[in-house]
N, C-alpha and C positions, 0 to 999 in steps of 0.2 A: 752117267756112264754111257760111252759111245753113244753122246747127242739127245739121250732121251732123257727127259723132264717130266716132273709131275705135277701137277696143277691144282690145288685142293683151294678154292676162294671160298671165302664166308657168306653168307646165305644174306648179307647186305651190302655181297659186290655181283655188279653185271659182269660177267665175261664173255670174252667174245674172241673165238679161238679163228685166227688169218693163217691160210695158206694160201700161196701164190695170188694172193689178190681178193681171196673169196672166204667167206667165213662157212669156217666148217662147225661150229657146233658154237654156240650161244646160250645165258640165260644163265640166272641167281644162283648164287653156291655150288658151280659145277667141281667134278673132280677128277682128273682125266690124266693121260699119256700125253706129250705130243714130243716132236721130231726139232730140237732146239734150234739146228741150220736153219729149216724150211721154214720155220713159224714165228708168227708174231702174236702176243697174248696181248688183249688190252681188257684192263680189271677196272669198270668206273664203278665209287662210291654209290649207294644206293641212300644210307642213312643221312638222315638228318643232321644238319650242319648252322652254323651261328658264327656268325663275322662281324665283329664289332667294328663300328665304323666313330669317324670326328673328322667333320670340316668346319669351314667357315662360309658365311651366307651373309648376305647383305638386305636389309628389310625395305620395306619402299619407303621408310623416309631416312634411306644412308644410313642408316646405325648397323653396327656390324654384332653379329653374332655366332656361336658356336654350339653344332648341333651335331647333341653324340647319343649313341644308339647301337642297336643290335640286331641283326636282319636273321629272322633263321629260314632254313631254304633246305629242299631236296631234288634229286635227278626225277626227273618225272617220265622221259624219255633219255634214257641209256643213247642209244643208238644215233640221235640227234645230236646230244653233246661228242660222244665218237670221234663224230662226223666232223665236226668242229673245232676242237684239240684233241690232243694225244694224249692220253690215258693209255700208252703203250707199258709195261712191265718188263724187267728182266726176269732170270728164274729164281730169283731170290722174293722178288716179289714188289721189288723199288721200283719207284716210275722210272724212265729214260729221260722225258724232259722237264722242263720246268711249266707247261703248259696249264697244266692243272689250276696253277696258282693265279694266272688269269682269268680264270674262269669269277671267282672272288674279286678282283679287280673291277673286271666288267660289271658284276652285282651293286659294287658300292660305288662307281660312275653310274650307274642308272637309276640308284638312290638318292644320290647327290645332285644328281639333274632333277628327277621327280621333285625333290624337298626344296629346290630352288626354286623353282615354279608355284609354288605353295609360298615361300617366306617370302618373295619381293612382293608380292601384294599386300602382305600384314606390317602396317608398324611394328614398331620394339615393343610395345608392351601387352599388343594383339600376339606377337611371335610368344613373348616370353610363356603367356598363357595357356597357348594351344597344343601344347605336346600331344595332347590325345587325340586331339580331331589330324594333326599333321601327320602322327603316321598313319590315320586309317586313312587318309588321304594318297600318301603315300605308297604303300602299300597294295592298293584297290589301282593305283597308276603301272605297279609293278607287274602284278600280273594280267594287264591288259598291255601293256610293252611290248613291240617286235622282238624286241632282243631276246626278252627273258625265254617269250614261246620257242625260237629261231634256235636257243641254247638249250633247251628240254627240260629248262627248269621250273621247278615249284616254288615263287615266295608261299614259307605258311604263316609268318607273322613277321612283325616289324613294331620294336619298341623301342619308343625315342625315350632316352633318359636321362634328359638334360637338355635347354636351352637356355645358352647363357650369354650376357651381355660382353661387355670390354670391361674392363675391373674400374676403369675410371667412370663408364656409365651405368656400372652397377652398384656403387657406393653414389651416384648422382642419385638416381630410383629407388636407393635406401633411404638418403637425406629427405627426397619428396615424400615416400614412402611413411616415413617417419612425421612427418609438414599435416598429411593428411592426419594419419593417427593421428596426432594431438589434437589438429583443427577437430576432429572426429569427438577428442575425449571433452576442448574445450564446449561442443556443441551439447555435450551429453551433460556437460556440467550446468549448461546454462539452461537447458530445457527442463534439468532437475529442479534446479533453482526456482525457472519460471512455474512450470508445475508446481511447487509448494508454495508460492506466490499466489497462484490460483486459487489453488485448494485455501489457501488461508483467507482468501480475499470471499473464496464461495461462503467458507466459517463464518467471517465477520457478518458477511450477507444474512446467513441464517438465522445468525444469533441478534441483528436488527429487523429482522423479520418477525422472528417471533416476540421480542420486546415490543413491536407492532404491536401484534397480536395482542399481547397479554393486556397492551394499552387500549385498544382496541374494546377487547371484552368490558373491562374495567370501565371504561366510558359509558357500556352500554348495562352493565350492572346499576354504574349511581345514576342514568338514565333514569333506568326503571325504578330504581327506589325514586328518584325525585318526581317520574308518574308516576307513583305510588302515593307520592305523600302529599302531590298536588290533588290526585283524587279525593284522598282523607280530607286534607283542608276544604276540598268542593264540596264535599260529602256535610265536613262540619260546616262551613257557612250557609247551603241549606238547611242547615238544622237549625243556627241562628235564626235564619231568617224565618221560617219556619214557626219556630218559638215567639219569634220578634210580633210577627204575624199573630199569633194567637196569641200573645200578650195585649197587641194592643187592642185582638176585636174584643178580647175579655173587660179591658179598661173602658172601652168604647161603650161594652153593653153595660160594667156595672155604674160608668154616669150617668147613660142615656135612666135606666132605672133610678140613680138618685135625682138626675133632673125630672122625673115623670112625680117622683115623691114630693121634691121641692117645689114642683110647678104650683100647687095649691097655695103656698104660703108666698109665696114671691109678690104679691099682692096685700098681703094682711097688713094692719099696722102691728108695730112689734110689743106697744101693750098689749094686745092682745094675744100677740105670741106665747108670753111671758105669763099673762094671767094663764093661758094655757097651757105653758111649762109646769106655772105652782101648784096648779091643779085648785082646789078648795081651801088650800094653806091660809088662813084670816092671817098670817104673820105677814105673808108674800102679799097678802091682800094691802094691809097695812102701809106696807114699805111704797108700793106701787102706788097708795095713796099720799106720801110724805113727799115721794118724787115729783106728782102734779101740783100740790103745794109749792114745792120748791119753784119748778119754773114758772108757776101764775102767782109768787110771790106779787108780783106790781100793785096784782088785781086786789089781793089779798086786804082788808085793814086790819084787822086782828085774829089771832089764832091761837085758842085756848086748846091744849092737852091735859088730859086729867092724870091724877095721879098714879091711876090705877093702870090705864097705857101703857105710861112709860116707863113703870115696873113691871111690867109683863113683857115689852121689847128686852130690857136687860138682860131679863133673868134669861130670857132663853138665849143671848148673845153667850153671858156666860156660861150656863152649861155646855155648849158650842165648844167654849174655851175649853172648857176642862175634859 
């Protein structure tokens, strides 16, 4: 009514109240009169904001990519941005021009510069990787920028959430993708494989090791038993011999004693052996006298026997008999 306006901003917009050229009252959530001819209000955003971004980027070995993301950002300096665009209001509280919206423009150009300078040095499969290290990269470029300080703003994060190939070289990096994993599964099959190959060949090992072994001991059991029984045997042919030994000095002593007995008669003639076998025997006597008869037969001319002899030779041949 007659020109005067009232002014109530939110306690996360800067305002900054222009007359004739010069700011008459300034700062967060004011709430004020002013004069609608004379004056110019300008209301900039103070809260925190997020502008989702997507371009295309080329990596250094030509493969094209698409990198999307989300930058979130605040006015850090009011006064700066101002300075810069128009953030003018009318009294309803609309902006006047369309400035504002550049502000967001220039953010995601100087994102899209920054993240270009980061992806032409990465191949495609360096790029597709690095989402995390890209935007701290990113990012840490943003708020060392002329622009950004120059525009009064704050990056507070930057989240890329997505790098993505062309569909024809992302179904190529699935098909390798895929080339690996199998090479990966074939390798895993075959080291399974060989590993049980091992392991069994280690089994075969042990189990001819210890058949070794067991052959081994066994050898050296019937060893010992056959030193064992070659002792025995040693043991018994010195016992033979031994025995042999004392047999023969026993033989030795009971001839040397029969020869010492015999030695007297070795000399004798054997009637007289014999008359000393008979002892006094007149029969033994007899006989021994019938035998030198017999061989001096030659000498002999005649030889009478009485009757009474050679009934007394009989008789005792017969009782003999009987």
């Amino acid at each position: 009514m007659f020109g005067i306006r009232f002014m109530k901003a939110e306690p996360t917009r800067y305002v900054m109240h222009f007359k004739a050229g010069k700011v008459v009252r300034e700062g967060a959530g004011l709430s004020f009169f002013y004069w609608d001819p004379s004056a110019t209000i300008v209301a900039v955003p103070l809260q925190s904001a997020d502008i989702p971004f997507v371009f295309n980027e080329v990596t250094a070995d030509f493969q094209a990519i698409t990198v999307q993301g989300q930058l979130t950002w605040r006015v850090a300096d009011a006064k700066k941005l101002a300075a810069l665009l128009d953030f003018s209001v009318d009294a309803k509280g609309a902006l006047r021009t369309e400035d504002p919206l550049k502000l967001e423009e220039r953010l995601v150009q100087a994102t899209q510069v920054l993240a270009r300078g980061v992806t032409e040095k990465l191949s495609l499969q360096e790029a597709l990787a690095s989402s995390e290290s890209l935007g701290v990269q990113v990012l840490a470029g943003l708020r060392k920028a002329e622009l950004v300080q120059m525009l009064g703003v704050e990056p507070l994060a930057l989240a890329i959430l997505g790098v993505r190939p062309t569909p024809e070289m992302g179904r190529a990096l699935e098909a390798k993708a895929r080339e690996e994993l199998q090479r990966g599964s074939d390798q895993a099959i075959y080291d399974r494989r060989n590993a049980a190959v091992e392991q069994e060949r280690r089994i075969k090992e042990n189990e001819l090791n210890t058949e070794l072994a067991v052959d081994q001991k066994q050898r050296q059991i019937r060893e010992a038993r056959m030193a064992a029984d070659i002792a025995i045997e040693a043991q018994r042919r010195a016992l033979i011999d031994t025995r042999v030994e004392n047999e023969r000095k026993d033989a030795d002593s009971r001839a040397y004693a029969l020869d010492a007995q015999l030695k007297p008669l070795k000399d004798a003639d054997w009637r007289t052996l014999t008359a000393i076998a008979g002892g006094n025997d007149p029969k033994t006597m007899i006989a021994l006298a019938f035998r030198e008869l017999a061989q001096n037969a030659g000498k002999i001319g005649e030889l009478n026997i009485s009757p009474d002899l050679l009934q007394g030779l009989l008789s005792t041949k017969a009782e003999k008999a009987r």
